[in-house]
Each structure stands twice: as structure tokens, then as C-alpha cells.
C-alpha positions as CSV (number, residue, x, y, z in Angstrom):
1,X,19.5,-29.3,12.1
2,X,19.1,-25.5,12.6
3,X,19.9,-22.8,10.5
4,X,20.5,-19.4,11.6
5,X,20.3,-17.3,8.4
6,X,19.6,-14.0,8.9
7,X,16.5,-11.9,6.5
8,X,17.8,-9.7,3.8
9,X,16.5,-6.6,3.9
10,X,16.5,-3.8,1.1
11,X,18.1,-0.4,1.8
12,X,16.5,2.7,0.7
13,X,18.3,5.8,-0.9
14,X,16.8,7.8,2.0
15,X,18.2,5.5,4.5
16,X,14.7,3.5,5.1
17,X,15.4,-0.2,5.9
18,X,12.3,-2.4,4.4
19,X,11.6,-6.1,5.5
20,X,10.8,-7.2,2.0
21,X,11.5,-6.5,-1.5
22,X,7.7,-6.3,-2.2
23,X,7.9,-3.3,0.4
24,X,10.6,-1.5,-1.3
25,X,9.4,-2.2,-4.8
26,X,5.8,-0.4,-3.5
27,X,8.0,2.2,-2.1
28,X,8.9,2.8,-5.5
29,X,6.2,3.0,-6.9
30,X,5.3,5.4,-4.9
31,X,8.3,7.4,-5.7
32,X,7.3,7.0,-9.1
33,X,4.2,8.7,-8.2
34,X,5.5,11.3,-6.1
35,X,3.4,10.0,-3.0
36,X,4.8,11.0,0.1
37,X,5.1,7.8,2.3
38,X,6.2,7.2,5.8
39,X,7.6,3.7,6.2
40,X,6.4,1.3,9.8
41,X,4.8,4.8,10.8
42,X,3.4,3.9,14.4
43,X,2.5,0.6,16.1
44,X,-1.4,0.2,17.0
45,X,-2.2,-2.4,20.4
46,X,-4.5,-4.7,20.8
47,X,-4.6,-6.8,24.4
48,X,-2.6,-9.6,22.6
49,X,0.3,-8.1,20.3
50,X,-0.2,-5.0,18.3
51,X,-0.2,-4.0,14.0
52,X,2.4,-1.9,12.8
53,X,1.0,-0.5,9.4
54,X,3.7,-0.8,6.7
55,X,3.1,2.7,5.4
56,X,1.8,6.0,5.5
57,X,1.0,7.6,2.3
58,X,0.4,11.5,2.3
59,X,-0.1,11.3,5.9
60,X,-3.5,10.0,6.1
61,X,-3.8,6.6,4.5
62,X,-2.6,3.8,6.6
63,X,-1.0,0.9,3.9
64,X,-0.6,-3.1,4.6
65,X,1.9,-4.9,1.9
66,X,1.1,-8.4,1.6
67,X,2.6,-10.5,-1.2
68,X,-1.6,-11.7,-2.0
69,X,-3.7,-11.0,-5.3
70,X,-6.9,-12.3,-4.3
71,X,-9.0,-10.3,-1.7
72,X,-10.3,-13.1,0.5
73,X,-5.6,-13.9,1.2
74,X,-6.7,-10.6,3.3
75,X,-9.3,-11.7,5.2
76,X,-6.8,-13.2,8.2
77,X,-5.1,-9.7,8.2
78,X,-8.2,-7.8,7.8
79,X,-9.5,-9.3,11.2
80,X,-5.9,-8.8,13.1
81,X,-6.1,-5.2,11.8
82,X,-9.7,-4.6,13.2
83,X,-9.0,-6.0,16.4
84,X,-6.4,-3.2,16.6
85,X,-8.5,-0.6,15.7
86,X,-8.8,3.0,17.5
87,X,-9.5,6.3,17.2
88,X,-6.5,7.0,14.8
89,X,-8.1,5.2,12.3
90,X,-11.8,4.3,13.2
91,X,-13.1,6.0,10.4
92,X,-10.6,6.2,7.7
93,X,-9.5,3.5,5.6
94,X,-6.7,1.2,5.2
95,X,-5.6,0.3,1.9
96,X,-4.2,-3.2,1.4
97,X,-1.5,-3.7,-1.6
98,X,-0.9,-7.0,-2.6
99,X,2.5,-8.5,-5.0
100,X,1.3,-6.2,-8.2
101,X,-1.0,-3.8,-10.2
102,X,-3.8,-5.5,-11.6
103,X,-6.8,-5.3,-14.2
104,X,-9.8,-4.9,-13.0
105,X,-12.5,-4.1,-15.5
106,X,-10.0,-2.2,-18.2
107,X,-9.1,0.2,-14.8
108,X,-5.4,-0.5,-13.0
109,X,-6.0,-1.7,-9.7
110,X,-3.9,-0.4,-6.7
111,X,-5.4,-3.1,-4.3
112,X,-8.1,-3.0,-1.7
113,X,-9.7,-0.2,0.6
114,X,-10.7,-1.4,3.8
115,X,-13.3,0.9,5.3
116,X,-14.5,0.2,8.9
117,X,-18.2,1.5,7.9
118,X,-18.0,-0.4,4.1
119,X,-15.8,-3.2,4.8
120,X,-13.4,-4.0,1.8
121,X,-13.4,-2.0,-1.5
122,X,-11.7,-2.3,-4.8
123,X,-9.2,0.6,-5.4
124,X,-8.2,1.7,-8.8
125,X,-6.1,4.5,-10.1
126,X,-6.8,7.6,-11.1
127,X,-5.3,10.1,-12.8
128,X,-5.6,13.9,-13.2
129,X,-3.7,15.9,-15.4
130,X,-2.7,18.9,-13.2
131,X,-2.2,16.6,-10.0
132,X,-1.0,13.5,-11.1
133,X,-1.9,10.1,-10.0
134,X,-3.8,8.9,-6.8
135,X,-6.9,5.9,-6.1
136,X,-10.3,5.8,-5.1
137,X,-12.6,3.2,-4.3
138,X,-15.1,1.7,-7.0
139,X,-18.0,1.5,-4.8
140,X,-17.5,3.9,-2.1
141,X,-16.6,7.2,-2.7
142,X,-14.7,8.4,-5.7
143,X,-13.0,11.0,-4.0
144,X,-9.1,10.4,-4.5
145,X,-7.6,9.7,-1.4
146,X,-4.3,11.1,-2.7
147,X,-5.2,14.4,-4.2
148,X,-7.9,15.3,-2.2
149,X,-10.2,15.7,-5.7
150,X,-13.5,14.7,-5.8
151,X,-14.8,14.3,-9.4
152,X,-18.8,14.5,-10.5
153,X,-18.4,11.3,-12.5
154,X,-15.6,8.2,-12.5
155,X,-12.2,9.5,-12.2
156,X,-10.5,9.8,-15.3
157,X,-8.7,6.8,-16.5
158,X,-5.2,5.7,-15.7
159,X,-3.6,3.9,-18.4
160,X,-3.2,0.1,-17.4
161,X,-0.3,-0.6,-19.7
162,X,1.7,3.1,-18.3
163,X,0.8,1.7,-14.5
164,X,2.2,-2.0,-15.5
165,X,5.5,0.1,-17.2
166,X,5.9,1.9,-13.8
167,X,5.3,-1.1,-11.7
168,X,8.3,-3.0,-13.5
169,X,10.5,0.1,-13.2
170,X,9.6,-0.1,-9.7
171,X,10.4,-3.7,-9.0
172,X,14.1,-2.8,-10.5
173,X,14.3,0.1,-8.7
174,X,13.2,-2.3,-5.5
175,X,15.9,-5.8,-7.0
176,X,19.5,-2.7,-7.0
177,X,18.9,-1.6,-3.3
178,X,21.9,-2.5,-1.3
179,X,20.7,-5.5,0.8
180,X,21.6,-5.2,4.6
181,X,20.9,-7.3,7.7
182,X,16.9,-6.8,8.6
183,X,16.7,-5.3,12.2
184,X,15.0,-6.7,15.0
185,X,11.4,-6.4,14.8
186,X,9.7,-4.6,18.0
């Protein structure tokens, strides 16, 4: 027997259709933030099928939303995503969000940076008082990809438990979009 049931999408207040909840909950989040985020920005080709990045945050770093917490769940999308590469994003890095915020040595962690020169990073928070929140990678460089800042030292801290707060408010910000039919995928 064959079912034809048809995904549930969540509908953004700006009109943005997302394909999961986990989508529009780190949507939120970057609300919450103030980020500025482009949803499914452009599709990148390979000679088989193509990767269209979930996001675009402050128009410069590509996002992947996977519902994972472990960085090896990545390695599969890590390899599709290289085989896409090109110039648009040979030397940048692409930072992969899995299904929350997590600890990682008393810092919140965003998720992962995956640098074509470094491979994959660990990318915390951090947090400046004049310009707000943004992330940086623990190994590589510390300059925050979000707020351009480059620190001498480690970025200041970001408060675990006030990330963790945000993240929940996120998630029902995410749960009370209208739900609507999920357009085709191209």
C-alpha cells in the first residue's frame, strides 16, 4: 500500500517557506541574533546532481542544517558538498548546524566550520558587547565570521545557559509557524 502524504513545511513571517522545522527553528535563532540570512540562496553543480546550501548568513557564510550532533553524521554531506565545490566557495567556509546548541568545553557551540584548506572545525559563539553575537572556529582562526572582529586572544565568552534560553525560544518560535504544503524541490 502507498501513501501519498504530502511534507509539512513551516511558513515564515517574511514569507520564506522552510522544508523542516529544524530549518525554521535555526532561522530563528538567527532572528534572535539579528543575523541576516538568505534561505536555499543558490544551487552549486556537480556532473551528477547539485547542493543547494540551506542558508546564507550575512552574505558570506554558506549554512547546511542537518538534524546530527556528532561531527562524523557529516562526513556523507561533507563529501557531497566538496564534490560541488567552485570558486564561490573554494576558500571560504561552510558551517554545518546540526538539531541544537551544544557544550563544548564550558563554550556554546554553533556546530562545525568546514574549511576547504583545514577540513572540519569546531565553531562556538562569541559575543561582543557593542556587536552582538557571532562564531569562530576553535582551531582556525578566531576572527568572528559574523562581525568581522578579530580579537588578540579567545573571543569573549557567550553564556551557555543565555544561548540554550534563546535556542528554546527559537524552537517555539519555529513549532507556531503556519504549516503549508512543502513545494517541489528543484
Amino acid at each position: 500500500m502507498e501513501y501519498d502524504i504530502p511534507a509539512i513545511c513551516r511558513l515564515h513571517s517574511n514569507g520564506t517557506v522552510f522544508r523542516s522545522t529544524l530549518e525554521a527553528q535555526w532561522a530563528s535563532m538567527f532572528d534572535i541574533l539579528n543575523w541576516d540570512w538568505k534561505y536555499e540562496p543558490e544551487k552549486f553543480k556537480n556532473k551528477y546532481s547539485g547542493w543547494t546550501p540551506d542558508f546564507c548568513v550575512n552574505e558570506n557564510v554558506l549554512v547546511e542544517v542537518k538534524p546530527f550532533s556528532k561531527e562524523e553524521e557529516f562526513n556523507d554531506i561533507v563529501r557531497y558538498i566538496e564534490s560541488t565545490q567552485n570558486s564561490r566557495f573554494e576558500n571560504s567556509e561552510i558551517l554545518l548546524l546540526g538539531k541544537s546548541i551544544f557544550n563544548y568545553d564550558n563554550y556554546p557551540m554553533i556546530g562545525w566550520l568546514l574549511n576547504s584548506q583545514m577540513g572540519m572545525d569546531i565553531a562556538t559563539f562569541s559575543h561582543d558587547k557593542a556587536m552582538g553575537y557571532g562564531f569562530a572556529g576553535v582551531y582556525g582562526n578566531w576572527k568572528c565570521k559574523i562581525t568581522d572582529v578579530n580579537p588578540q586572544s579567545e573571543p569573549e565568552g557567550a553564556s551557555l545557559l543565555d544561548l540554550l534560553f534563546k535556542w528554546d525560544v527559537a524552537g517555539v518560535m519555529a513549532r507556531n509557524m503556519p504549516v503549508t504544503t512543502c513545494p517541489a524541490f528543484n
